[in-house]
Backbone as a ProteinNet text record, in pm:
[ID]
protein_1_A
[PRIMARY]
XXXXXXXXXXXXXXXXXXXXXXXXXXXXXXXXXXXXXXXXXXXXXXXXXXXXXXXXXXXXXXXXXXXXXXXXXXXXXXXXXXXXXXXXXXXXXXXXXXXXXXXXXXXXXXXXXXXXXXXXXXXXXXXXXXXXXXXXX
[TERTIARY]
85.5	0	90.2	30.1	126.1	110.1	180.3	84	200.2	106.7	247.4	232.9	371.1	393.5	427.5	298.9	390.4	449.7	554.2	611.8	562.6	517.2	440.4	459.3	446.6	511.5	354.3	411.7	282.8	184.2	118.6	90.8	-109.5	-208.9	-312.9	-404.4	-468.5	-503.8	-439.6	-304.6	-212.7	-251	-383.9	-434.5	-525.9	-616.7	-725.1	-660.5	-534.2	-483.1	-464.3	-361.8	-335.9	-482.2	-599.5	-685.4	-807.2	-739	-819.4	-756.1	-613.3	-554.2	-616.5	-639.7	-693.6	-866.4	-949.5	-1059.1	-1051.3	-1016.5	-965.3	-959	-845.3	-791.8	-879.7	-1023.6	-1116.9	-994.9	-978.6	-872.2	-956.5	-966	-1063.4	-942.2	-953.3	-849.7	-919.6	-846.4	-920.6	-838.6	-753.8	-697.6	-561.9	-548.7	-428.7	-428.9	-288.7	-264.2	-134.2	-123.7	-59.4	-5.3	179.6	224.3	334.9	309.4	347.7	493.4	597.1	708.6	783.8	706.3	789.3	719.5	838.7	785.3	738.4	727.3	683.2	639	500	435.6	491.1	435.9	365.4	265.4	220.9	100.1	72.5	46.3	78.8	-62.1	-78.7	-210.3	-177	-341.7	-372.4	-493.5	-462.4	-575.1	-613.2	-753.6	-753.7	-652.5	-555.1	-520.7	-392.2	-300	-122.7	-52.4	-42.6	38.6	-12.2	-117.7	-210.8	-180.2	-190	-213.7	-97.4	8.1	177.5	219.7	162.6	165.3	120.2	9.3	-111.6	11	1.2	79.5	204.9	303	395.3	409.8	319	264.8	242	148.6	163.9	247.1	383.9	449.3	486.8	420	421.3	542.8	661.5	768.2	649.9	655.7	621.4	690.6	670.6	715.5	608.4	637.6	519.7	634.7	579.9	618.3	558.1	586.6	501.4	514	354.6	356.1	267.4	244.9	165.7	33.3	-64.6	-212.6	-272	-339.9	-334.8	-500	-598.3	-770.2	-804.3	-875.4	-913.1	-1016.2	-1088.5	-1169.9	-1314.2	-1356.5	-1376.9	-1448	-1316.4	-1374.2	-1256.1	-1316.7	-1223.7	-1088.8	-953.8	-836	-756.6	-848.3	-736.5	-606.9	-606.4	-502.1	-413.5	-438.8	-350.9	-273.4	-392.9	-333.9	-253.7	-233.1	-181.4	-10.4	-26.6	92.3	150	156.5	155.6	209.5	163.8	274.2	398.5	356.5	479.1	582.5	501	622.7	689.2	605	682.5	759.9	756.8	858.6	940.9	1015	1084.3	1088.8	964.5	980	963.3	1021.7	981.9	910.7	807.8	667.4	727.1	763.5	811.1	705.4	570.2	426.9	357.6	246.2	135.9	-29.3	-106.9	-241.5	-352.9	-468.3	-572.1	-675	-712.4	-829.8	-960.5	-1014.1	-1094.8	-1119.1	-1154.7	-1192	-1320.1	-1320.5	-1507.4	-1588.9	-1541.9	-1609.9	-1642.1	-1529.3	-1518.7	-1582	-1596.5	-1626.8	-1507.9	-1419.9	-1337.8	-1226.4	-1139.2	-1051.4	-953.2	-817.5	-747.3	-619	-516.9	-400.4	-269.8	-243.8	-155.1	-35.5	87.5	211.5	318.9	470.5	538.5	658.1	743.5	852.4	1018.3	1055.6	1217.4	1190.6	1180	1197.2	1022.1	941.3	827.3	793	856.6	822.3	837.3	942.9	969.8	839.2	832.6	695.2	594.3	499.3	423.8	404.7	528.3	511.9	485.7	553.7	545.6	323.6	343.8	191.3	63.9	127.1	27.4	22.6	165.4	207	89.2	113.3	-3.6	-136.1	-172.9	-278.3	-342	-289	-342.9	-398	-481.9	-516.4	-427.8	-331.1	-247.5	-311.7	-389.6	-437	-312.1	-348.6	-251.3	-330.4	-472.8	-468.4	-623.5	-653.4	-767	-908	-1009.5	-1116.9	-1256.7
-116.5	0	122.8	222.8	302.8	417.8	557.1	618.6	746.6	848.5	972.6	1108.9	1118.3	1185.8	1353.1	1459.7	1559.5	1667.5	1762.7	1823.1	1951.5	2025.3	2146.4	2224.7	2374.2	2485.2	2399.6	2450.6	2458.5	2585.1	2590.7	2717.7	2701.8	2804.4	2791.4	2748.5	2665.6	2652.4	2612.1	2556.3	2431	2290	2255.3	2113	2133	2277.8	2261.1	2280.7	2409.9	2376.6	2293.5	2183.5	2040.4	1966.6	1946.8	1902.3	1974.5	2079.2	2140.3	2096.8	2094.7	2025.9	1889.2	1803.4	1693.2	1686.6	1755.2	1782	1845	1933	1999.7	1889.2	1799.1	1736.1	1544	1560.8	1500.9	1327	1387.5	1304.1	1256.8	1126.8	1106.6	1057.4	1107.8	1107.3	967.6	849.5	699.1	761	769.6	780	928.6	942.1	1024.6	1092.3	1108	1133.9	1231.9	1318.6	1458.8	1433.6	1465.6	1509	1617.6	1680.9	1840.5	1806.4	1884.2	1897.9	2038.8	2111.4	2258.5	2324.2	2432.6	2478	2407.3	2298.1	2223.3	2114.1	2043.5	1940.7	1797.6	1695.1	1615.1	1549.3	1554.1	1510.2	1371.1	1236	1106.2	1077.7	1035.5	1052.1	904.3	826.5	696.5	787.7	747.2	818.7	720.4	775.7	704.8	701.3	799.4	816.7	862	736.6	827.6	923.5	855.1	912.4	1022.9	1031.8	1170.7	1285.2	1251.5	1319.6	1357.9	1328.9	1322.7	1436.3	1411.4	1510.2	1664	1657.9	1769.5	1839.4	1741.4	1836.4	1902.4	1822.4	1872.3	1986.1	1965.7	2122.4	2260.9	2207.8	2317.9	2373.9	2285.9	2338.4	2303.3	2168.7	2062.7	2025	1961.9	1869.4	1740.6	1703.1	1523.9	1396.8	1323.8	1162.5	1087.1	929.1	825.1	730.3	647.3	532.1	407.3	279.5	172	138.1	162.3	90.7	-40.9	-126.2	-194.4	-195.5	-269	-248.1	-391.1	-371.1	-489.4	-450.5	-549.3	-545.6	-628.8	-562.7	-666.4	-643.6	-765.7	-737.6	-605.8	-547.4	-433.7	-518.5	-544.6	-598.6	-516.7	-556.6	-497.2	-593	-556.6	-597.3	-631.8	-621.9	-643.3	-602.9	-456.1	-369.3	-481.6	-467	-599.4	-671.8	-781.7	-904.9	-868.8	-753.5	-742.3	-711.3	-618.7	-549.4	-668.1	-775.9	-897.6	-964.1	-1024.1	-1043.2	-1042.5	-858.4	-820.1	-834.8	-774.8	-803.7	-925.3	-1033.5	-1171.8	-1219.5	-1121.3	-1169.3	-1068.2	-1001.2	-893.7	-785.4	-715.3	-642.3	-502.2	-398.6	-292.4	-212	-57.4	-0.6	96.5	172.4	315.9	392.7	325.9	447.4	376.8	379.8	316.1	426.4	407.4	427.8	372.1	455.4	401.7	436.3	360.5	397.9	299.7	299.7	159.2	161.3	17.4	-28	12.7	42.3	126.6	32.1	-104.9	-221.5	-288.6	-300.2	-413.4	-348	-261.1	-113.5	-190.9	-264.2	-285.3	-240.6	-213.3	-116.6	-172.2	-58.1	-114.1	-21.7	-151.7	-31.3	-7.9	123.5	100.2	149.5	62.1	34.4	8.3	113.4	151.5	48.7	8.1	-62.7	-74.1	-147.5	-79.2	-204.8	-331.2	-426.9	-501.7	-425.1	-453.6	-592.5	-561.4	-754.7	-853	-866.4	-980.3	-907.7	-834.8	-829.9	-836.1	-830	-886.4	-1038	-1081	-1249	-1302	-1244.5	-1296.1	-1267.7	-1110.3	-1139.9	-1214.2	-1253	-1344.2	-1487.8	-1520.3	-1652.8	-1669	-1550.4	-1551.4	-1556.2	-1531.1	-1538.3	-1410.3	-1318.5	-1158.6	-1112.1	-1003.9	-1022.1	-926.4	-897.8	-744.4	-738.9	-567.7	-543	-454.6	-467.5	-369.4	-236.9	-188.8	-135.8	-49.6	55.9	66.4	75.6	-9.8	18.7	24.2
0	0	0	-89.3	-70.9	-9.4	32.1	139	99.7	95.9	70.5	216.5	184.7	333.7	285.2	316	303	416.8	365.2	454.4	435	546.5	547.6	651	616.9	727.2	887.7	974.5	1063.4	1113.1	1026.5	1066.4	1009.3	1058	1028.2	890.4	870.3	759.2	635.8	690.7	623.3	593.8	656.9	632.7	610.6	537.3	470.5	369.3	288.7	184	144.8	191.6	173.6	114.9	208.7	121.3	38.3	22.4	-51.9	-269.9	-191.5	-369.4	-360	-260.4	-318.9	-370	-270.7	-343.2	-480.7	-521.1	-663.8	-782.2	-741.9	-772.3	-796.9	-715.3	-730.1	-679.6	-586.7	-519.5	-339.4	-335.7	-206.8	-68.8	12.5	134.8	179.7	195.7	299.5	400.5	419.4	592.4	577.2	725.4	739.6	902.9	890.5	1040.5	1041.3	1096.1	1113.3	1241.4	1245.7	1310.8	1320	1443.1	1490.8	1504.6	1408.9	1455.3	1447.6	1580.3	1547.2	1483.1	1368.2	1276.9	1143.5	1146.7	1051.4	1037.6	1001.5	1062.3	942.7	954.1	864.5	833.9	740	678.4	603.4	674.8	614.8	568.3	409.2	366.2	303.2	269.3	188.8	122.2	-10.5	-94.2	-202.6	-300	-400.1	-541.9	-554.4	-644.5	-607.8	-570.7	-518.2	-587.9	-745	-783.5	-877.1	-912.8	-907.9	-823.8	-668.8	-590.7	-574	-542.8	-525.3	-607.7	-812	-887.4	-858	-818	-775.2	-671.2	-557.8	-453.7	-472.1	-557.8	-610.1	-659.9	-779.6	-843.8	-759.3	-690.1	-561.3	-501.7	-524.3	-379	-278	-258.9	-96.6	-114.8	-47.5	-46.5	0.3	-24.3	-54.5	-127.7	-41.5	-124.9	-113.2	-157.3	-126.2	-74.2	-17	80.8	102.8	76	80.4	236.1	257.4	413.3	401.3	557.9	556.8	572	519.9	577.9	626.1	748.5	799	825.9	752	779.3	922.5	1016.8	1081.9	1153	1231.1	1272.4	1349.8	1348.4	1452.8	1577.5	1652.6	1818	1904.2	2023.9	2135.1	2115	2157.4	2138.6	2044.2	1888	1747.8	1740.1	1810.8	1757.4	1868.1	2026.9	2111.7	2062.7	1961.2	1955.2	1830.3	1757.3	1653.1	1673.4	1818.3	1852	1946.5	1973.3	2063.7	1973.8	1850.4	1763.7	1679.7	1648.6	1620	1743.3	1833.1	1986.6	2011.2	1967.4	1954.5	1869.5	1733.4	1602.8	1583.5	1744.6	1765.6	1608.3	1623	1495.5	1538.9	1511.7	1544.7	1441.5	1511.3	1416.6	1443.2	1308.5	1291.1	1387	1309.1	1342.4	1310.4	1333.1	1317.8	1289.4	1204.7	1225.7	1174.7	1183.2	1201.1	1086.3	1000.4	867.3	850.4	731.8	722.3	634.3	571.1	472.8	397.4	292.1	259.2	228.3	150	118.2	224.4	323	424.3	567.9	557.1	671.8	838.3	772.1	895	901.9	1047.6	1072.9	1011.9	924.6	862.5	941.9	982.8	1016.7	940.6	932.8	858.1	889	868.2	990.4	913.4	937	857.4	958.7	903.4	983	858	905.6	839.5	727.8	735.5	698.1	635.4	543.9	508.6	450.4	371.7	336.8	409.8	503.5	598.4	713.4	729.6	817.6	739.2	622.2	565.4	542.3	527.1	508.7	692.4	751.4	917.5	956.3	928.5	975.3	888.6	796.2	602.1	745.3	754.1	795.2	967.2	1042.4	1157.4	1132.6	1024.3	979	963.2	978.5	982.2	812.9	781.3	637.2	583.6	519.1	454.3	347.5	324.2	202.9	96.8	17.7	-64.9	-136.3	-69.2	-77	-37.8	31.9	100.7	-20.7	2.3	-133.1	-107.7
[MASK]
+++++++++++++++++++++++++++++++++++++++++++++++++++++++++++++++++++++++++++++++++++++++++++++++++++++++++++++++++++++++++++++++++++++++++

């Protein structure tokens, strides 16, 4: 899955610009999560259209990249995220970051979890039985 990260001053009305190029841009936001660093935040987005959107923002002005993270579908009950982080904890893997979206077909929570070594953690959680999507729909 792929997920693009941009870099943006912090300041008022920086994350309605931001999605204001993707509405424009007839570009649909599935997930994203913002963090504050200073004078300058980031903006980690899953959209319908990456490399559309990547373009768009570019154009604008944003510093942005894209990044393949993981997406892991699962249940909506109490303790998924637990038993999810219980595993990785057991196949000593470490989570850059982690968050939180969902599936539009599946309406179930999808997380999506960045780590150094993606494929060997995709095959480890396939092998636990966990579902990895490649991509939110």
């Amino acid at each position: 899955m792929k997920q693009i990260s941009v870099v943006a001053e912090n300041r008022q009305g920086m994350l309605q610009a931001i999605t204001a190029v993707m509405a424009k841009g007839n570009i649909n936001i599935f997930g994203f999560v913002t963090i504050d660093a200073g004078e300058y935040g980031v903006m980690r987005l899953i959209v319908s259209d990456t490399d559309k959107a990547l373009s768009l923002l570019k154009e604008a002005g944003y510093l942005c990249q894209t990044r393949e993270v993981i997406g892991v579908e699962m249940d909506d009950k109490v303790g998924s995220l637990s038993k999810l982080l219980t595993e990785l904890k057991k196949s000593y893997i470490n989570i850059d970051y982690i968050y939180l979206t969902f599936g539009r077909k599946s309406a179930k929570p999808v997380f999506v979890i960045n780590v150094e070594d993606r494929d060997a953690v995709e095959n480890c959680l396939r092998n636990k039985g966990f579902t990895v999507i490649e991509e939110v729909d």
